[in-house]
N, C-alpha and C positions, 0 to 999 in steps of 0.2 A: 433251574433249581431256585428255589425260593429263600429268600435271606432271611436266616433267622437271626431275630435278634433279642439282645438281654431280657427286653421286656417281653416277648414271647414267651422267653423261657421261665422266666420268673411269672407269669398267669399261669403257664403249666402245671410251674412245681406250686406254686399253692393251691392250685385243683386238686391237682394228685397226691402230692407228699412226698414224690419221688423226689431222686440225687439232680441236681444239675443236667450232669453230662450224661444220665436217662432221660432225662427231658430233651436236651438237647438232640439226642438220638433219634426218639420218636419222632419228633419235629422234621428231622432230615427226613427220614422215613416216607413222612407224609407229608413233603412238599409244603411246611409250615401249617397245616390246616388244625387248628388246636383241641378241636373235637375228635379227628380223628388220631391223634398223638394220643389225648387220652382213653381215646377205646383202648391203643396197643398197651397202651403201659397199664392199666387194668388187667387185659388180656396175658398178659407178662407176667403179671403179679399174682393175678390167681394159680397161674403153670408155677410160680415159683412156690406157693403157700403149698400146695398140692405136693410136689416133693419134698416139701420137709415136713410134711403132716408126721410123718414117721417117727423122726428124731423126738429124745425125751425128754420132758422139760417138767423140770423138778425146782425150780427156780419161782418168782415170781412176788405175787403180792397178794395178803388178804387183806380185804377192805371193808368199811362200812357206809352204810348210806342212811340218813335220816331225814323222811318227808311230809310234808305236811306237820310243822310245827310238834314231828314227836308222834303222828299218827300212825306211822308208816316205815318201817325198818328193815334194811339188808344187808347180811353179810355174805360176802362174796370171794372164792379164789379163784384167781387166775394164774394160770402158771407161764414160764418162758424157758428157755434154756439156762439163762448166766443172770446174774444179777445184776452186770450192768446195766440189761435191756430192763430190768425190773425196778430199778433205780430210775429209767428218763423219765421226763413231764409227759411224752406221748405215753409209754404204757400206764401213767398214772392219768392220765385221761380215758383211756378206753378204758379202764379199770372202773373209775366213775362213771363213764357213760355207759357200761354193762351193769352197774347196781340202778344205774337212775330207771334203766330199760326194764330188769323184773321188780324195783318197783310199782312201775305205772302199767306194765304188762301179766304181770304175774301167772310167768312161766311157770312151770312145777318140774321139767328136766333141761339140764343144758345141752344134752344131744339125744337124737334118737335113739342112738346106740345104748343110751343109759333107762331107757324105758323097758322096766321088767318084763320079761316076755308073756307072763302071765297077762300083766293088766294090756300089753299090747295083743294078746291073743282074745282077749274079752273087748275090745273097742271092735275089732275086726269081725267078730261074729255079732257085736249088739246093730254095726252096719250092715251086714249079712242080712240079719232078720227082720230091717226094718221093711217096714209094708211099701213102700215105693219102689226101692231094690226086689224086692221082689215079684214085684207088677213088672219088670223088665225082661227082657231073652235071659236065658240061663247064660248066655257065651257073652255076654257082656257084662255080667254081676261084677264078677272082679276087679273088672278096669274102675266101673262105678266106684265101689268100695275103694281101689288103689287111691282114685282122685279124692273121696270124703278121707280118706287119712292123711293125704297130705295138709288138706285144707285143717283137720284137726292139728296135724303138727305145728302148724302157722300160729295155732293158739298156746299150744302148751311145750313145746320145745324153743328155749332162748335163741338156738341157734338157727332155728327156719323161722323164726318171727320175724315183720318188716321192721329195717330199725326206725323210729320216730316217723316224720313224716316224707321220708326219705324212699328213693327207687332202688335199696337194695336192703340188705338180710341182715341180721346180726353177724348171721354165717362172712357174708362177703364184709362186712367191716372190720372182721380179725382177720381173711383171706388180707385184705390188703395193710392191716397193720404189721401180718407175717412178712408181706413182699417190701415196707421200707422197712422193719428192723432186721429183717433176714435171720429171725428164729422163729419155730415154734411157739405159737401162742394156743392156748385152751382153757375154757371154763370150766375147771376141776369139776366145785359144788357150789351152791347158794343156799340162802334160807333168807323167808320174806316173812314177816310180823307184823299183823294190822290189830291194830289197838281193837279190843273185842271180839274178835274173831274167834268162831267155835272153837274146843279142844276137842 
């Protein structure tokens, strides 16, 4: 077994964010190798975020952001279970790094779920009838269309967007802020304001 030590675990937990004696954990787990400690504890955290997706979370903070010297404006809530979590400097960081995100991304919903059925039934058929889909087999239309709305979601929903220039999703950067503060985190609503932009 391979010795783990303070400094190990302390590059862990500033990779991760996780506790100590999680770090320390994975570490044993995986024989010190510290890539693979942090796949587990990733792995871990998203099974963790994923069971308390459920729980209500009424709590939280709304926030503003101002970009480009006043060109560029967001308000944004996020909510949490309890207020203490809504109170630390980590949820008021991810708080700002979700207004800094539909700033410069300019989402229009924070989850799929929140995209009207209509206007998501009218993206699905204007994919349907484009002329390339339908130069294809009939038995394969849908998959096609399945994969062009993901890749649309990637555009217009906060939470399947890539965060910055980063290997993972907005999704998985509150998946992992759920698994170190151990509540329910979500993007209620936004609204984004660009200086001239139609009414």
């Amino acid at each position: 077994m391979a010795k783990i030590t303070a400094e190990t675990v302390k590059i862990l937990r500033d990779q991760s964010g996780a506790g100590v004696m999680e770090c320390k954990r994975a570490l044993e787990e995986t024989g010190g190798d510290i890539e693979k400690a942090a796949a587990l504890l990733k792995e871990r955290g998203q099974a963790e975020a994923a069971k308390r997706a459920g729980r209500e979370a009424r709590e939280g903070q709304i926030a503003s952001y101002i970009h480009l010297a006043g060109k560029i404006g967001v308000l944004i809530e996020v909510n949490c279970e309890t207020d203490f979590v809504a109170r630390t400097d980590e949820f008021h960081r991810l708080v700002r790094d979700l207004a800094i995100q539909v700033a410069g991304l300019r989402p229009i919903w924070p989850t799929i779920e929140s995209i009207p059925a209509d206007e998501l039934e009218v993206k699905r058929n204007q994919l349907l009838a484009d002329e390339a889909t339908q130069k294809k087999p009939e038995a394969v239309r849908a998959q096609i269309v399945e994969g062009q709305l993901k890749k649309w979601f990637a555009e217009v929903v906060l939470i399947e967007q890539p965060f910055r220039d980063q290997d993972r999703t907005v999704g998985q950067l509150i998946s992992d802020a759920i698994a170190r503060t151990g509540e329910n985190i979500k993007v209620r609503r936004f609204v984004r304001f660009e200086l001239g932009e139609e009414m």
